[in-house]
N, CA, C and O atoms as a GROMACS GRO file, in nm:
protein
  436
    1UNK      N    1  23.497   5.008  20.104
    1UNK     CA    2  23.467   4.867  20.106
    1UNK      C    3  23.590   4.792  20.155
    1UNK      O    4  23.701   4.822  20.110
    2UNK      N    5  23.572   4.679  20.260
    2UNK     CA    6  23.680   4.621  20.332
    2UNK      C    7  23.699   4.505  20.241
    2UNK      O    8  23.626   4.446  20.161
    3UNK      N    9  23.827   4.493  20.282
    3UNK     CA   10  23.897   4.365  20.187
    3UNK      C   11  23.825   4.259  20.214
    3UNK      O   12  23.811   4.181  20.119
    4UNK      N   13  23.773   4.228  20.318
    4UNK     CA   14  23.673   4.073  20.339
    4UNK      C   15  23.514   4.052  20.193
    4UNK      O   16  23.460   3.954  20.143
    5UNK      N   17  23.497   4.188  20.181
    5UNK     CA   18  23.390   4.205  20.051
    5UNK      C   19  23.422   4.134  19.922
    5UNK      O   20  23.339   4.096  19.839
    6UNK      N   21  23.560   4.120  19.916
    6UNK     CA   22  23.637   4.103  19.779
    6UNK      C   23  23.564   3.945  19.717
    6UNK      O   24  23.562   3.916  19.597
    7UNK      N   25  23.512   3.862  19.821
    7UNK     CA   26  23.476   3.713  19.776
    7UNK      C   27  23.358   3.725  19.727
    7UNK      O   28  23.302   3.616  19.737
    8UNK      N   29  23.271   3.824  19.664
    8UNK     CA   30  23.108   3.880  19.623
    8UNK      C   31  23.133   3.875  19.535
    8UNK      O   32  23.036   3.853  19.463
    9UNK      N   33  23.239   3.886  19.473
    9UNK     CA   34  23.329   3.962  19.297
    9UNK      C   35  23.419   3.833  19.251
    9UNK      O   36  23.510   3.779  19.315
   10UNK      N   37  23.361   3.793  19.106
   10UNK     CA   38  23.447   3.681  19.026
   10UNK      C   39  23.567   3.675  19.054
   10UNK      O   40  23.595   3.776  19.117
   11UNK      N   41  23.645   3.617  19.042
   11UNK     CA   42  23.790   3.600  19.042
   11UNK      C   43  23.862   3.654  18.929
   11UNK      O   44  23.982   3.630  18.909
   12UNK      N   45  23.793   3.726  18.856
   12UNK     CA   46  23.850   3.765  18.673
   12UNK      C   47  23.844   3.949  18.719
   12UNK      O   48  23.926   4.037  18.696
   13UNK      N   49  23.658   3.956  18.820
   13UNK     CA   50  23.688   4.110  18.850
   13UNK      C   51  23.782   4.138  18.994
   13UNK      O   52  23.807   4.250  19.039
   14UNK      N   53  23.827   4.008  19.053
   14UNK     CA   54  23.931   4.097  19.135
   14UNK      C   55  24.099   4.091  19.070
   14UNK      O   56  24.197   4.166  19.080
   15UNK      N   57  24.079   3.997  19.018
   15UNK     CA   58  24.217   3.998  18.906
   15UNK      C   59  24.229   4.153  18.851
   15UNK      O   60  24.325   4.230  18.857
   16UNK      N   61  24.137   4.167  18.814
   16UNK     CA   62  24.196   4.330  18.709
   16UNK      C   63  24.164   4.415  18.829
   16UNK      O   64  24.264   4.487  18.830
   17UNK      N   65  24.109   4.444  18.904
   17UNK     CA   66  24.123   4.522  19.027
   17UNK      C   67  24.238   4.483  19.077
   17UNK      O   68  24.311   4.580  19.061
   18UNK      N   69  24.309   4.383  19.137
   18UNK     CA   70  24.452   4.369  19.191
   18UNK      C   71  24.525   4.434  19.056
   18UNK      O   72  24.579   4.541  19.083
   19UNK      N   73  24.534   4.404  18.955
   19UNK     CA   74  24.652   4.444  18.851
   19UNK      C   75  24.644   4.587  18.826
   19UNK      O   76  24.738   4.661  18.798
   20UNK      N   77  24.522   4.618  18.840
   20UNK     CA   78  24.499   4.808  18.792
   20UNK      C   79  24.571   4.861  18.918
   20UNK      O   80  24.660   4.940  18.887
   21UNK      N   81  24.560   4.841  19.037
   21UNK     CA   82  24.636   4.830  19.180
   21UNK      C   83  24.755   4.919  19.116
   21UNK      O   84  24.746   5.041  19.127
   22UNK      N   85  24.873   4.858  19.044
   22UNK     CA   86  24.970   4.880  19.015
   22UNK      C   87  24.957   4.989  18.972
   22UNK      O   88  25.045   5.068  19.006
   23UNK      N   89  24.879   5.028  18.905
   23UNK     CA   90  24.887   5.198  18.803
   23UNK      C   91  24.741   5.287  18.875
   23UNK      O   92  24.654   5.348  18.813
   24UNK      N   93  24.750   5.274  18.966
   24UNK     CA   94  24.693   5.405  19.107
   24UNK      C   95  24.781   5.463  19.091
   24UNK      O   96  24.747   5.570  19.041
   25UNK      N   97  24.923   5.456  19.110
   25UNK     CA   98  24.982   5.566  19.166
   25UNK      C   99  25.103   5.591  19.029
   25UNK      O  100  25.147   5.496  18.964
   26UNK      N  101  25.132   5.694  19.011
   26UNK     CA  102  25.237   5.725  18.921
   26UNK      C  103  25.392   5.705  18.943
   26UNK      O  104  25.477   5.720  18.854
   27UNK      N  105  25.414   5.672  19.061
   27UNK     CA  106  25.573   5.631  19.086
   27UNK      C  107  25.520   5.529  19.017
   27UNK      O  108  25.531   5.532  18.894
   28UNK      N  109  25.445   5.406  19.087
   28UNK     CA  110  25.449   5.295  19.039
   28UNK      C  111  25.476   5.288  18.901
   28UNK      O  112  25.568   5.216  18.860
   29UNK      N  113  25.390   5.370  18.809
   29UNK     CA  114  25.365   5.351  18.679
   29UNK      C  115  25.525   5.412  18.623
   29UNK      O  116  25.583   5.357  18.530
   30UNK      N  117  25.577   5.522  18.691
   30UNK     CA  118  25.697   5.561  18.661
   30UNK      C  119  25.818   5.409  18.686
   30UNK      O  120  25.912   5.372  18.616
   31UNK      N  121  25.762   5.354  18.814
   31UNK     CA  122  25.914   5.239  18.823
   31UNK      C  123  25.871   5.152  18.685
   31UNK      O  124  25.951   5.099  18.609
   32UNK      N  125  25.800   5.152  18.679
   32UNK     CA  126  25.780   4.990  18.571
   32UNK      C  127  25.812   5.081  18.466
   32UNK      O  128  25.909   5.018  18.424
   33UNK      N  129  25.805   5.180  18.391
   33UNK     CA  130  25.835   5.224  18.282
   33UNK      C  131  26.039   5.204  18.309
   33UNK      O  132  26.122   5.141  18.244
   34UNK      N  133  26.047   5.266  18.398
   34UNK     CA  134  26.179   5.282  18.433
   34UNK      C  135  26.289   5.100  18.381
   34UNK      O  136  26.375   5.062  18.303
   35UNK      N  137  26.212   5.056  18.481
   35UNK     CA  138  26.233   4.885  18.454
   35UNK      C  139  26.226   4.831  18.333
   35UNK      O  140  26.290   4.729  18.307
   36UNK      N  141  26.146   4.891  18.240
   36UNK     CA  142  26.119   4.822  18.103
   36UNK      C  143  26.214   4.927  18.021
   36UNK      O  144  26.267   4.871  17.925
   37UNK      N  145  26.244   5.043  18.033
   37UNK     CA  146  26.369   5.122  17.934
   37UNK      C  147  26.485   5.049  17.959
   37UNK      O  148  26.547   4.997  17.866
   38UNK      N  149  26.532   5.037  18.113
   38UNK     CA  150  26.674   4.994  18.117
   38UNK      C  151  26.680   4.821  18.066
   38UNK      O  152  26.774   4.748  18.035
   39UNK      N  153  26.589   4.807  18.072
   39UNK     CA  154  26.572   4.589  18.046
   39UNK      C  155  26.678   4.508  18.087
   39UNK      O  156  26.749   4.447  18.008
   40UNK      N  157  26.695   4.506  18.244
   40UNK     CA  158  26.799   4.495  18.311
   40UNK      C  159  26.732   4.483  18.479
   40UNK      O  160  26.632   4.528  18.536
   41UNK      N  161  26.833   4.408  18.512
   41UNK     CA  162  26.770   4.439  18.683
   41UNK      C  163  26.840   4.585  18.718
   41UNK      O  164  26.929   4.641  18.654
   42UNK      N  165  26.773   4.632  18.840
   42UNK     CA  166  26.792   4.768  18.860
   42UNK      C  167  26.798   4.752  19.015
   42UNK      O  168  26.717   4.702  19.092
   43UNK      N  169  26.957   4.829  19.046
   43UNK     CA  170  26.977   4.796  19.228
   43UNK      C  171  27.004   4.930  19.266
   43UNK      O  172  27.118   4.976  19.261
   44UNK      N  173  26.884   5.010  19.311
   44UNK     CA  174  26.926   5.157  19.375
   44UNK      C  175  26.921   5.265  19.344
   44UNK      O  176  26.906   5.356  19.426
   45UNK      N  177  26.935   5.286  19.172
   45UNK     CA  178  26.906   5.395  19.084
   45UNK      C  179  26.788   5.460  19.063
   45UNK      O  180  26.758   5.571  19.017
   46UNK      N  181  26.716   5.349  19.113
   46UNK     CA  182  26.563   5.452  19.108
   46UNK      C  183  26.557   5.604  19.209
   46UNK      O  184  26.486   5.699  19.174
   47UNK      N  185  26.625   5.607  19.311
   47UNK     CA  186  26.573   5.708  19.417
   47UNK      C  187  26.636   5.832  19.326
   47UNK      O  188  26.559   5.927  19.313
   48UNK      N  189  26.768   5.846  19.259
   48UNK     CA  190  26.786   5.974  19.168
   48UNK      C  191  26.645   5.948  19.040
   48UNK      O  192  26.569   6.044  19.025
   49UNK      N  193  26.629   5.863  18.985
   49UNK     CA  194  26.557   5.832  18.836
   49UNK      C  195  26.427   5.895  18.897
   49UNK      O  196  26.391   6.001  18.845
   50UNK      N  197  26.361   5.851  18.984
   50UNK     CA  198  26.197   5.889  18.984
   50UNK      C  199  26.185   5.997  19.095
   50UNK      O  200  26.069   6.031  19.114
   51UNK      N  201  26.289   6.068  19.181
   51UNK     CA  202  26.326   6.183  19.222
   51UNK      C  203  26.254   6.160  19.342
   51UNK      O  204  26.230   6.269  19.394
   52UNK      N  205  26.192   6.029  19.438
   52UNK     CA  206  26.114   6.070  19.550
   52UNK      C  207  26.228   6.008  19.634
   52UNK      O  208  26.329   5.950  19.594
   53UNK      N  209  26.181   6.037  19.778
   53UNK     CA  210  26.248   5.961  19.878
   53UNK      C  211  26.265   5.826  19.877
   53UNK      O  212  26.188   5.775  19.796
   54UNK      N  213  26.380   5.697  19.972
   54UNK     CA  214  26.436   5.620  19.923
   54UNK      C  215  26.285   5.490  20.033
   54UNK      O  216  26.238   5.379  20.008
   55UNK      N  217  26.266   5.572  20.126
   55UNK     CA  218  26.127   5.498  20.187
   55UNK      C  219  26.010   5.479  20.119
   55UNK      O  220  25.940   5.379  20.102
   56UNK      N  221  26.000   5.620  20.073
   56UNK     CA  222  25.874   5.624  19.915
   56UNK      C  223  25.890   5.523  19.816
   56UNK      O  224  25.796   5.447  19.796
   57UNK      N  225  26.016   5.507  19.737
   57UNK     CA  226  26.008   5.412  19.654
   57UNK      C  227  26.019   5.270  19.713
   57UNK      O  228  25.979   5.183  19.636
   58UNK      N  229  26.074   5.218  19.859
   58UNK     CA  230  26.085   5.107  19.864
   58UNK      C  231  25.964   5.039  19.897
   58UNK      O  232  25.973   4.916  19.907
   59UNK      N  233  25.794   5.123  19.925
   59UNK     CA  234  25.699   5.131  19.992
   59UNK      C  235  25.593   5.099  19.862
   59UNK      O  236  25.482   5.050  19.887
   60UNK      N  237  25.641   5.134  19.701
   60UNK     CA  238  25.620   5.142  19.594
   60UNK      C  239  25.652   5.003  19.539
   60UNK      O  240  25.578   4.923  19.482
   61UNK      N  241  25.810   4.997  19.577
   61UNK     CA  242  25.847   4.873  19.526
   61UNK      C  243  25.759   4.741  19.592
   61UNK      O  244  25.700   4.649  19.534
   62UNK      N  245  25.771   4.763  19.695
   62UNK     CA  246  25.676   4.679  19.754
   62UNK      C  247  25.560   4.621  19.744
   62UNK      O  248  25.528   4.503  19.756
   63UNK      N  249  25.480   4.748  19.712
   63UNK     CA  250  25.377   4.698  19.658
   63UNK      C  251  25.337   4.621  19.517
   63UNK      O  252  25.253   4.534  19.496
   64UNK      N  253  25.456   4.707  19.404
   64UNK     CA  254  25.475   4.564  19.303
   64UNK      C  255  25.484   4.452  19.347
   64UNK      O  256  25.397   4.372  19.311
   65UNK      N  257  25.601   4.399  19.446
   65UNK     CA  258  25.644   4.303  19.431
   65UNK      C  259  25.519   4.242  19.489
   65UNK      O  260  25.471   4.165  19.406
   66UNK      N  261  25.454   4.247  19.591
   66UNK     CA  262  25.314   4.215  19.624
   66UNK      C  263  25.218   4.178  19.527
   66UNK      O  264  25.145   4.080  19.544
   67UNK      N  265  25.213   4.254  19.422
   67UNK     CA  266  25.138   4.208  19.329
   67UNK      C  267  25.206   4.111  19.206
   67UNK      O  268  25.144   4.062  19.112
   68UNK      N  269  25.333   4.101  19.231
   68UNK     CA  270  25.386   3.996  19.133
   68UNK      C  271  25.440   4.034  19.034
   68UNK      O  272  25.518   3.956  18.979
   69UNK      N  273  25.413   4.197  18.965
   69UNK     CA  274  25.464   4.267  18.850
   69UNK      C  275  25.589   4.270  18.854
   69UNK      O  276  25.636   4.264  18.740
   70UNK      N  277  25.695   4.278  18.966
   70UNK     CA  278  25.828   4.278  18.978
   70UNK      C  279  25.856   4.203  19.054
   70UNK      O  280  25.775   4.165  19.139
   71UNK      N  281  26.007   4.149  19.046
   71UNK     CA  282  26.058   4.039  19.154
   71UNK      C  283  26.211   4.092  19.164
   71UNK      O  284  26.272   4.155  19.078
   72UNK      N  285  26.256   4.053  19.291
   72UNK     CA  286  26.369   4.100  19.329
   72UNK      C  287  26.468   4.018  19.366
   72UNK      O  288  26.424   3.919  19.425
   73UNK      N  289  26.626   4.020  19.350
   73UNK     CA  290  26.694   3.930  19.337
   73UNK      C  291  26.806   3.988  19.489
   73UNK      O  292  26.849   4.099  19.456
   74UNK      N  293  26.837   3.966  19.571
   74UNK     CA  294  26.969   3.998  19.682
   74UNK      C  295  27.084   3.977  19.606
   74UNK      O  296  27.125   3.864  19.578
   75UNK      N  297  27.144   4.092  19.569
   75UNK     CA  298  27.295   4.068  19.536
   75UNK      C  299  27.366   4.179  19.623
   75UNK      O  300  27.335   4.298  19.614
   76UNK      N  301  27.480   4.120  19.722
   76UNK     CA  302  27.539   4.172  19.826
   76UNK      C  303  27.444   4.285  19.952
   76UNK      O  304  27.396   4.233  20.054
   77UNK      N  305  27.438   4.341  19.942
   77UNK     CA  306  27.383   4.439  20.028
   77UNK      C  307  27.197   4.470  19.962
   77UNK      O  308  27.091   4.464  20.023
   78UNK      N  309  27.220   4.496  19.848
   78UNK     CA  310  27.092   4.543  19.803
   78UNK      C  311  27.014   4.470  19.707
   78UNK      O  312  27.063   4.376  19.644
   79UNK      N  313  26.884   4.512  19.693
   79UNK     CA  314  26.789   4.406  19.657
   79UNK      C  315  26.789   4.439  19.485
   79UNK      O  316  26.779   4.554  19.441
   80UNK      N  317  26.803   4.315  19.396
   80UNK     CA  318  26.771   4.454  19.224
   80UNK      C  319  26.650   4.371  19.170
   80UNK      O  320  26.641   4.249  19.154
   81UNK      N  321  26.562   4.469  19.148
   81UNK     CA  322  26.418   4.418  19.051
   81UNK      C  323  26.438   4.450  18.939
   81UNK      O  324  26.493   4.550  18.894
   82UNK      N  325  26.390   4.354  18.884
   82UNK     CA  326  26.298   4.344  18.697
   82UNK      C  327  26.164   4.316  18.728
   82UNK      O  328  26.103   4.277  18.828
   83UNK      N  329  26.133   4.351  18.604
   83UNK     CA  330  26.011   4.263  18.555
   83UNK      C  331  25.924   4.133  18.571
   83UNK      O  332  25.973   4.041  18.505
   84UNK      N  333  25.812   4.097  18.638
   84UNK     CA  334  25.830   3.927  18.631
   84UNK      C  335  25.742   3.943  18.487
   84UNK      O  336  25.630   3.993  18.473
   85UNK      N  337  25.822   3.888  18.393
   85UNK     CA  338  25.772   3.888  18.286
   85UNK      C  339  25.621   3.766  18.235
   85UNK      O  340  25.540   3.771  18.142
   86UNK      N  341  25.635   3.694  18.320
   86UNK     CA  342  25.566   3.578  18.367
   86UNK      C  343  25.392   3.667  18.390
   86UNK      O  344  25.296   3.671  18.313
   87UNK      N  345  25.404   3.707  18.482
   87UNK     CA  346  25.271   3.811  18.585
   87UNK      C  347  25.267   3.898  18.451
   87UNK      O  348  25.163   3.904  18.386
   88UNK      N  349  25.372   3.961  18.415
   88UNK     CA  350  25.339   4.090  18.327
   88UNK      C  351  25.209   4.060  18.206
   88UNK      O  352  25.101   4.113  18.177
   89UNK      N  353  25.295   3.937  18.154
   89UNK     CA  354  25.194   3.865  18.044
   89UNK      C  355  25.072   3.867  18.080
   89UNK      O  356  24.987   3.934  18.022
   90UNK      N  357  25.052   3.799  18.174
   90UNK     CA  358  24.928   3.727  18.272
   90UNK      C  359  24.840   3.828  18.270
   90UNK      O  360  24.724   3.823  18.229
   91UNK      N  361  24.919   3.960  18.334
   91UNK     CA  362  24.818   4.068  18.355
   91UNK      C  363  24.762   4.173  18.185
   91UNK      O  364  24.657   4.221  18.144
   92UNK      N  365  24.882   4.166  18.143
   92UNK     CA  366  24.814   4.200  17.998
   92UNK      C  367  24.714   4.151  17.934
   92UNK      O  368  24.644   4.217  17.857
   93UNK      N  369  24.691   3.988  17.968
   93UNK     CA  370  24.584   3.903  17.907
   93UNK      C  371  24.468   3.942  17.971
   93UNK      O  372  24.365   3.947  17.905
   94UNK      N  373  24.467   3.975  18.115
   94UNK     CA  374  24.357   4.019  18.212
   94UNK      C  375  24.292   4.113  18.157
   94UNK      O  376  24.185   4.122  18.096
   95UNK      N  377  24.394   4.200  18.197
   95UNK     CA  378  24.345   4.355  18.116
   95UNK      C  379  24.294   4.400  17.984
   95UNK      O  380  24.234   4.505  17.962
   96UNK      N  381  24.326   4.311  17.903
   96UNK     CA  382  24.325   4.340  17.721
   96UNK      C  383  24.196   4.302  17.746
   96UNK      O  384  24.106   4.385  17.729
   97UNK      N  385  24.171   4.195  17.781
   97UNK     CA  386  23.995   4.104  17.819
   97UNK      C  387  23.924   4.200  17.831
   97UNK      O  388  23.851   4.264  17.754
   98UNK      N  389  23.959   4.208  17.970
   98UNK     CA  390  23.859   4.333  18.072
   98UNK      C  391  23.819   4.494  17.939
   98UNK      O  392  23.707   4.510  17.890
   99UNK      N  393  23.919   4.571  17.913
   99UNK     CA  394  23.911   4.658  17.804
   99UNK      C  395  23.824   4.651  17.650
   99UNK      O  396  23.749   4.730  17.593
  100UNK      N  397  23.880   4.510  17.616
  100UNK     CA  398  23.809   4.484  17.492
  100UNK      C  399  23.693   4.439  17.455
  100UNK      O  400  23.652   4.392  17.349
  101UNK      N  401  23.615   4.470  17.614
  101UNK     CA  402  23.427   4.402  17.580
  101UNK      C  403  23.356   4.532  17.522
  101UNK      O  404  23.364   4.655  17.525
  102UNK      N  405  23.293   4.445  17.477
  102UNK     CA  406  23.256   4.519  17.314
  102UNK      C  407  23.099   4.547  17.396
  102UNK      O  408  23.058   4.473  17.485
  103UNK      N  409  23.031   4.658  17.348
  103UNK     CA  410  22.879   4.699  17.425
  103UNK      C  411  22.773   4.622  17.303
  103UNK      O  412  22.792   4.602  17.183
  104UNK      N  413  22.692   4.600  17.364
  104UNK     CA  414  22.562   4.527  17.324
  104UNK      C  415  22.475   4.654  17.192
  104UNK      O  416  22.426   4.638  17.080
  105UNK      N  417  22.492   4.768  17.281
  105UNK     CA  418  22.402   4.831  17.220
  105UNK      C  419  22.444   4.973  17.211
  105UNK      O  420  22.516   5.007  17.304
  106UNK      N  421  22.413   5.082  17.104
  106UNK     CA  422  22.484   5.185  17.131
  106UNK      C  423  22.367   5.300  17.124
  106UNK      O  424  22.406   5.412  17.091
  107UNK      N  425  22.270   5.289  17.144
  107UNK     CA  426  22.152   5.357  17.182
  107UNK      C  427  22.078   5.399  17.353
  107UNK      O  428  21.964   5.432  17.386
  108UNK      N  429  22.167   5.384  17.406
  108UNK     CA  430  22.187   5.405  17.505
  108UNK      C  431  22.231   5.596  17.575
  108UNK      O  432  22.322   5.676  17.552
  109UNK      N  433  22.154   5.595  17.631
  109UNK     CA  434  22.176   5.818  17.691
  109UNK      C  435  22.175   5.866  17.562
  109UNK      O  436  22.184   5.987  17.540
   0.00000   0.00000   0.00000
């Protein structure tokens, strides 16, 4: 399904489809764990920490920052991300929603 489909679907079900986005892939889910142990911005250490290539993770990072989960700051040469703790919230509220609907009926199959 092409991205032009996406306007058929509430704005609440592409919200948690963009935020689940983030945890497709396991680097991803590995940087943000990474980001939330050190609780600190982080400039470079990931390519030893999550063991892939330095294109792989910046292709990763990227795509957080795309989705808003991380933000990145320029200090001298290199870029350092945290958390946007802001989005993080946001998306927890999404998600907890989305997870916590309760079924109508349990007589069902």
């Amino acid at each position: 399904m092409g991205a032009s489909k996406t306007n058929i679907f509430s704005d609440q079900q592409n919200e948690v489809a963009r935020f689940a986005k983030a945890f497709a892939h396991p680097a991803r889910v590995a940087i943000i764990e990474y980001l939330f142990k050190l609780n600190a911005c982080v400039c470079g250490d990931l390519v030893s920490e999550i063991g892939l290539a330095q294109a792989t993770i910046s292709q990763h990072l990227k795509e957080l920052k795309s989705l808003g989960i991380i933000k990145g700051n320029i200090e001298g040469t290199s870029v350092c991300y945290c958390i946007n703790e802001e989005v993080w919230d946001k998306m927890k509220h999404i998600l907890d929603t989305f997870f916590n609907q309760k079924l109508s009926t349990t007589d069902c199959c």
